[in-house]
VMD Tcl script that builds the backbone (N, CA, C; Angstrom):
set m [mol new atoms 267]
animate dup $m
set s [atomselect $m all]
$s set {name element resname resid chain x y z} {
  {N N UNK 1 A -12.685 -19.250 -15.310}
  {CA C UNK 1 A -12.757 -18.038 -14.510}
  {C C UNK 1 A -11.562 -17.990 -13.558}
  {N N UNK 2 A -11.200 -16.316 -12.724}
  {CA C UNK 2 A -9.439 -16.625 -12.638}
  {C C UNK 2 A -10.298 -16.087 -11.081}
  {N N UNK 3 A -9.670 -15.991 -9.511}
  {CA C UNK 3 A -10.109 -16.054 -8.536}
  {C C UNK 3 A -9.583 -14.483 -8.508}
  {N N UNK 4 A -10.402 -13.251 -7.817}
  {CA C UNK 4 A -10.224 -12.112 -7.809}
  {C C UNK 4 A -10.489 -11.835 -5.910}
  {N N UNK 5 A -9.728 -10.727 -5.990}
  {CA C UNK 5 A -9.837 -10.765 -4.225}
  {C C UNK 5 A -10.071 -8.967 -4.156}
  {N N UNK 6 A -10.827 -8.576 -2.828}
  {CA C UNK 6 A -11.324 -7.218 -3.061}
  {C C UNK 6 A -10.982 -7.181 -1.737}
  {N N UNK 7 A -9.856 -6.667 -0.940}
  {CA C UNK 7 A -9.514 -6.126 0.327}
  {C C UNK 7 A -9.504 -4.864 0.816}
  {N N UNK 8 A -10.465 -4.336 1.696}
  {CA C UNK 8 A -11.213 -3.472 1.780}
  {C C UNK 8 A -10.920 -2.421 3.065}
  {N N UNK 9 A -11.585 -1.296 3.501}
  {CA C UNK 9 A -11.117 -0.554 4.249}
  {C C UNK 9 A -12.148 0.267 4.880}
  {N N UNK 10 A -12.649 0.063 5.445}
  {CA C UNK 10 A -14.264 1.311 5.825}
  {C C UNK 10 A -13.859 2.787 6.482}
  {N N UNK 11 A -14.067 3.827 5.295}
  {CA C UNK 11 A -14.013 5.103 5.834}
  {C C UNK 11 A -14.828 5.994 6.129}
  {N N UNK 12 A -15.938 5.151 6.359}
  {CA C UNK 12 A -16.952 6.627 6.880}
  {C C UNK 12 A -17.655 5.938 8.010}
  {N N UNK 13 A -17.988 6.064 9.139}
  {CA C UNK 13 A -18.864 6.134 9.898}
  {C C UNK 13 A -19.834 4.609 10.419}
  {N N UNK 14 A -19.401 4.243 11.276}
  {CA C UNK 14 A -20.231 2.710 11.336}
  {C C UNK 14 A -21.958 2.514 10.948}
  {N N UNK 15 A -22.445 4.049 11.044}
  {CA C UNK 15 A -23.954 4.197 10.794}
  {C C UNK 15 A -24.212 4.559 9.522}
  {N N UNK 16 A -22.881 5.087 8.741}
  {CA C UNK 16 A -23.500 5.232 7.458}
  {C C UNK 16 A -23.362 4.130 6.662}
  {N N UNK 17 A -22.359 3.269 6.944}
  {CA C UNK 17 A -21.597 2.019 6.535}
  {C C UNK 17 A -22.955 1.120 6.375}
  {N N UNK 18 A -23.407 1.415 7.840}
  {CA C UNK 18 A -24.618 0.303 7.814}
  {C C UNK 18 A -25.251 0.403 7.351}
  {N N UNK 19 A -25.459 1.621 6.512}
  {CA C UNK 19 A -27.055 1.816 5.602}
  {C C UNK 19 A -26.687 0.749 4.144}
  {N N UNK 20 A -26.065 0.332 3.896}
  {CA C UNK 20 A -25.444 0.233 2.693}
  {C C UNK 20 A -25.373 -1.514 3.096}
  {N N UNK 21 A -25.525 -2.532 4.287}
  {CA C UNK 21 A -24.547 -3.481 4.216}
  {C C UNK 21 A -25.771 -4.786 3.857}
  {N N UNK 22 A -27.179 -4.051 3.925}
  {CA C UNK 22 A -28.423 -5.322 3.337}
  {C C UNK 22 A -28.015 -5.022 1.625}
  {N N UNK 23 A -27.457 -3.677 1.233}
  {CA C UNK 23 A -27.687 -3.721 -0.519}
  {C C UNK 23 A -25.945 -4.594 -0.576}
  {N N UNK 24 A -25.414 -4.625 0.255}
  {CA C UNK 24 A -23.866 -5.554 -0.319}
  {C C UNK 24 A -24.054 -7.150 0.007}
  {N N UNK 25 A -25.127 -7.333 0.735}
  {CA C UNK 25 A -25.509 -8.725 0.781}
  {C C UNK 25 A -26.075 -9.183 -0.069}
  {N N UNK 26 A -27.218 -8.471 -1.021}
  {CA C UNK 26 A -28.073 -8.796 -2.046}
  {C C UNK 26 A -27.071 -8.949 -3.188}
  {N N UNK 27 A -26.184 -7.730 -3.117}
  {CA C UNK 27 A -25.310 -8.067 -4.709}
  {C C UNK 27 A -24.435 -9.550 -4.598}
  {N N UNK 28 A -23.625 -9.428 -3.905}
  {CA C UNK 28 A -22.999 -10.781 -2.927}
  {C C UNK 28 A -23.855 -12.259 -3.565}
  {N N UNK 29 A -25.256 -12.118 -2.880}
  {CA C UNK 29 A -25.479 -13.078 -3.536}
  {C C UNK 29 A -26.317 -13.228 -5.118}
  {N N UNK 30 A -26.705 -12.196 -5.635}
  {CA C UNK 30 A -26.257 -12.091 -6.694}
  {C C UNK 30 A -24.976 -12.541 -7.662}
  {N N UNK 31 A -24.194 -12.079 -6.944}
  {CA C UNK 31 A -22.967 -12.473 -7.326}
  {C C UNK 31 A -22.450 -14.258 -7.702}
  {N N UNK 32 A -23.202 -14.535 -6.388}
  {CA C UNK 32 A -23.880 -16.112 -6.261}
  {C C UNK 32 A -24.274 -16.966 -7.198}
  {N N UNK 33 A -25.502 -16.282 -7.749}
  {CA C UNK 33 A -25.976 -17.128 -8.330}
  {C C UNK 33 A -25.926 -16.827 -9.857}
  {N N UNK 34 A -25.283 -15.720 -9.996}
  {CA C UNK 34 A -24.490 -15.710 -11.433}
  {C C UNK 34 A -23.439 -16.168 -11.925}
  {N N UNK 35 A -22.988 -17.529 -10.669}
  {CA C UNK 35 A -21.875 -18.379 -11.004}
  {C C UNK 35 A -20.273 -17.880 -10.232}
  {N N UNK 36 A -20.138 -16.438 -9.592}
  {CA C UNK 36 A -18.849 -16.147 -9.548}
  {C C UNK 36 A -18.151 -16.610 -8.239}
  {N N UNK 37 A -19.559 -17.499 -7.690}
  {CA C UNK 37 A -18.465 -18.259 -6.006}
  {C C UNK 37 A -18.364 -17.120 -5.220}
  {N N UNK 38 A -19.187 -15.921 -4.953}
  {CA C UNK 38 A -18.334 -15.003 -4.300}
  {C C UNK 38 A -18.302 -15.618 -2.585}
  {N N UNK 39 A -17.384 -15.029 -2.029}
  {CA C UNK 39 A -17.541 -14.966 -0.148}
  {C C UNK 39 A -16.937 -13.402 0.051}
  {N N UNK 40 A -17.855 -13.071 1.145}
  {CA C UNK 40 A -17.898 -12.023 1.626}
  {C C UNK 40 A -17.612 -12.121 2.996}
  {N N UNK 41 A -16.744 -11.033 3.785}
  {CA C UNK 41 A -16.621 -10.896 5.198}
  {C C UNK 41 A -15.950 -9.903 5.778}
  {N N UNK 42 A -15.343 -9.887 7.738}
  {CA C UNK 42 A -14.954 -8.621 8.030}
  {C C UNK 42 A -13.912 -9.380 8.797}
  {N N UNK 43 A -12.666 -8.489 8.881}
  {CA C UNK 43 A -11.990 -8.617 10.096}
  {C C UNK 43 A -12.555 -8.809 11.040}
  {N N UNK 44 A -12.051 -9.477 11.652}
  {CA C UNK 44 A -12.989 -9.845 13.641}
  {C C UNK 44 A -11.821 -8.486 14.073}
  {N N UNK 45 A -10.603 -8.794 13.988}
  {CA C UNK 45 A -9.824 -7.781 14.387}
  {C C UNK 45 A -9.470 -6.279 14.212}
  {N N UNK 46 A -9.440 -6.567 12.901}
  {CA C UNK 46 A -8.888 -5.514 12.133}
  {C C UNK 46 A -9.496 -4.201 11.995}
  {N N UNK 47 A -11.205 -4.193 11.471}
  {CA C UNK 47 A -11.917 -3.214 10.923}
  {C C UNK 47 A -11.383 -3.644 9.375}
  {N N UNK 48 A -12.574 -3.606 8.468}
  {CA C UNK 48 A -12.231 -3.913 6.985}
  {C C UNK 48 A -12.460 -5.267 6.770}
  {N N UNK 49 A -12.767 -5.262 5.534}
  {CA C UNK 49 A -12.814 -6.599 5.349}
  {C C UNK 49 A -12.378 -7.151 3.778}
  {N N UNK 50 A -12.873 -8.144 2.904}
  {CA C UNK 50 A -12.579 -9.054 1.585}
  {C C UNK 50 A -13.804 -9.826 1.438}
  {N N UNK 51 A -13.821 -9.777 -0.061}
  {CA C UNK 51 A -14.690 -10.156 -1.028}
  {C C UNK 51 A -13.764 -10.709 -1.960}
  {N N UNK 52 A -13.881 -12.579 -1.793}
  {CA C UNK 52 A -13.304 -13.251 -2.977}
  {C C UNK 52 A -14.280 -13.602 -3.866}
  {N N UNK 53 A -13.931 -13.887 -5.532}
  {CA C UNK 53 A -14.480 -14.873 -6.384}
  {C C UNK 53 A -13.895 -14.358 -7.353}
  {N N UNK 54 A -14.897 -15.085 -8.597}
  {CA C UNK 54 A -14.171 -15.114 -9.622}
  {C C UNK 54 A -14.976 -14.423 -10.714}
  {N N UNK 55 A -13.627 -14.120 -11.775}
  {CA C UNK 55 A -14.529 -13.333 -13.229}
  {C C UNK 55 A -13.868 -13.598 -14.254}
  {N N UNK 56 A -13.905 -13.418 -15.207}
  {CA C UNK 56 A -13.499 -13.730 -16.612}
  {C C UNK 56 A -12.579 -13.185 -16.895}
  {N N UNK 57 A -12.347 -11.761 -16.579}
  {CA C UNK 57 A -11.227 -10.740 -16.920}
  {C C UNK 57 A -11.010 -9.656 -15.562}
  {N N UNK 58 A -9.870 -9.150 -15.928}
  {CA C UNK 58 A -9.297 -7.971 -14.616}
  {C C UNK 58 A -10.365 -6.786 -15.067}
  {N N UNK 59 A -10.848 -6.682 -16.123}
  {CA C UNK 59 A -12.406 -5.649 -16.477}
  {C C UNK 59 A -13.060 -5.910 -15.745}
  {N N UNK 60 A -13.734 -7.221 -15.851}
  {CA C UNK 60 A -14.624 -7.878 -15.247}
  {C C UNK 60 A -14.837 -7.799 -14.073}
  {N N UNK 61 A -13.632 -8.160 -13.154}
  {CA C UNK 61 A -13.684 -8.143 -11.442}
  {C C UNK 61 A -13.688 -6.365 -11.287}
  {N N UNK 62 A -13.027 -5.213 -12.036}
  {CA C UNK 62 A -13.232 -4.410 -11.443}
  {C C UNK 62 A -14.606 -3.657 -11.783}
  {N N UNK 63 A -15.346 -4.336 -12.844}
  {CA C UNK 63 A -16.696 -4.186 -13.028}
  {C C UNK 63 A -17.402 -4.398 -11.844}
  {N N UNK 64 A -17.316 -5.711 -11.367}
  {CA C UNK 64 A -18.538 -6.276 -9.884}
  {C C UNK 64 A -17.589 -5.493 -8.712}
  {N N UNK 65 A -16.483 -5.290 -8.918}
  {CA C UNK 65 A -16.343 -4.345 -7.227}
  {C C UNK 65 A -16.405 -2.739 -7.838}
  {N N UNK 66 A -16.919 -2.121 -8.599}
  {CA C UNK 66 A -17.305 -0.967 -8.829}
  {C C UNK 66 A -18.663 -0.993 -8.428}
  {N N UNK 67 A -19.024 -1.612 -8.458}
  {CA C UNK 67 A -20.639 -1.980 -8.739}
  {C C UNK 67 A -20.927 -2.487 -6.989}
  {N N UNK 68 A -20.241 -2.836 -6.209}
  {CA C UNK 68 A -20.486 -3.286 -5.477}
  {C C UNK 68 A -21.167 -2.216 -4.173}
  {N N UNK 69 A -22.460 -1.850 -3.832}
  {CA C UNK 69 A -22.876 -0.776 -3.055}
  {C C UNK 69 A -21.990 -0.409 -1.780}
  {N N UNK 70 A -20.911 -1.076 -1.659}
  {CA C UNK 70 A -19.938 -0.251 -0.376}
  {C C UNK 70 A -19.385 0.158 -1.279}
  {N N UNK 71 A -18.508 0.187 -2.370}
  {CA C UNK 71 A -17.827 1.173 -2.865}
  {C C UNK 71 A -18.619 2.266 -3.894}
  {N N UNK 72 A -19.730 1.838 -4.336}
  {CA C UNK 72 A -20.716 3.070 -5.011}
  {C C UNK 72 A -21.024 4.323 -4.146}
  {N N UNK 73 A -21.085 3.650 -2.821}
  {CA C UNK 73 A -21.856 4.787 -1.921}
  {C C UNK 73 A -20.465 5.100 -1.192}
  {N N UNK 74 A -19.431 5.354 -1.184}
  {CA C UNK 74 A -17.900 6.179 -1.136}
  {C C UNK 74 A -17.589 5.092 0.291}
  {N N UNK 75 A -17.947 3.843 0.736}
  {CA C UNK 75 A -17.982 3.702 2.278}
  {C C UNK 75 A -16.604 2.996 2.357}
  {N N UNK 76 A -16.202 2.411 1.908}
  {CA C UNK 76 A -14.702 1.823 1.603}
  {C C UNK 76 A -13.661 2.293 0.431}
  {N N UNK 77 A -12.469 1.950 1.000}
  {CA C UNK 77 A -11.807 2.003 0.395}
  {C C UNK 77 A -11.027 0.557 -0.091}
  {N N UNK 78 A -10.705 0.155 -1.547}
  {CA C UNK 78 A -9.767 -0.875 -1.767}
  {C C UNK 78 A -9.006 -1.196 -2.205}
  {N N UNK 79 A -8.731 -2.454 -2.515}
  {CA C UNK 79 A -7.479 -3.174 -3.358}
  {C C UNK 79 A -8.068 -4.365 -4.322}
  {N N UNK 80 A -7.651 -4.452 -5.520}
  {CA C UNK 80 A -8.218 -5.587 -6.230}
  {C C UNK 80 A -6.923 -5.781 -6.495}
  {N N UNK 81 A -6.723 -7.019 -6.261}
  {CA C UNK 81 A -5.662 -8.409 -6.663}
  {C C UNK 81 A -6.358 -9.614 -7.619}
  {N N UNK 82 A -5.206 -10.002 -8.325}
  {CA C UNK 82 A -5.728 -11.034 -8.650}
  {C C UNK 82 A -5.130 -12.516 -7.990}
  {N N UNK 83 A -6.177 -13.687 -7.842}
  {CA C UNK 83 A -5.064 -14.057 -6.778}
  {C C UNK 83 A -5.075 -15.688 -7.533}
  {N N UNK 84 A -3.293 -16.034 -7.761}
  {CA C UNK 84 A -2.977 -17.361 -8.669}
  {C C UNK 84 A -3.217 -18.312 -7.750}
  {N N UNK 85 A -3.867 -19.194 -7.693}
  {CA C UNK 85 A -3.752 -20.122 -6.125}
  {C C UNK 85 A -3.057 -21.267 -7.038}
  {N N UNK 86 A -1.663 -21.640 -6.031}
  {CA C UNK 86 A -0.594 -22.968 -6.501}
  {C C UNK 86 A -1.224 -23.923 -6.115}
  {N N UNK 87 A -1.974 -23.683 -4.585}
  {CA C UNK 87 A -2.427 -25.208 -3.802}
  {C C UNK 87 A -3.627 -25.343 -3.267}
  {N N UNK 88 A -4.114 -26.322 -3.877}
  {CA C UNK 88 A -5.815 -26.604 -3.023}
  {C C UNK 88 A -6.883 -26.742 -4.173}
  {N N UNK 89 A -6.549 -26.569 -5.285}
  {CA C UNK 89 A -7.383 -26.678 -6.486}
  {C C UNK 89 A -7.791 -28.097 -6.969}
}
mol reanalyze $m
mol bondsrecalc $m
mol representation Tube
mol addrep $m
């Protein structure tokens, strides 16, 4: 499996955002325990946040971040990378 990164952007509303952030925890760990390592989190600073792990194919990762209920329900915006890691493996 190749490490996929989902860097993210919140455009609507901190209250609508929030309706949505118990169904991105459930997939998350879903995500979990279907093997893909995910981690999930937010800028402390920034606003926005990233969702790493891994998938089989560039289909694949943009399968689970299509799927992922912040971007189903329009609340972010993103970026999918794929990301080669040289060091730490």
């Amino acid at each position: 499996m190749t490490w996929f990164v989902k860097i993210e952007k919140g455009i609507v509303s901190k209250a609508k955002f929030d309706l949505y952030v118990d169904d991105h925890i459930e997939y998350v760990n879903q995500l979990i325990i279907d093997g893909h390592e995910a981690k999930s989190g937010y800028w402390a600073e920034l606003g926005g946040g990233m969702m790493i792990f891994k998938a089989n194919s560039r289909h694949e990762a943009e399968f689970i971040v299509t799927n992922d209920p912040l971007v189903k329900n329009g609340c972010v915006e993103y970026e999918l990378h794929q990301w080669r890691i040289v060091i730490g493996m």
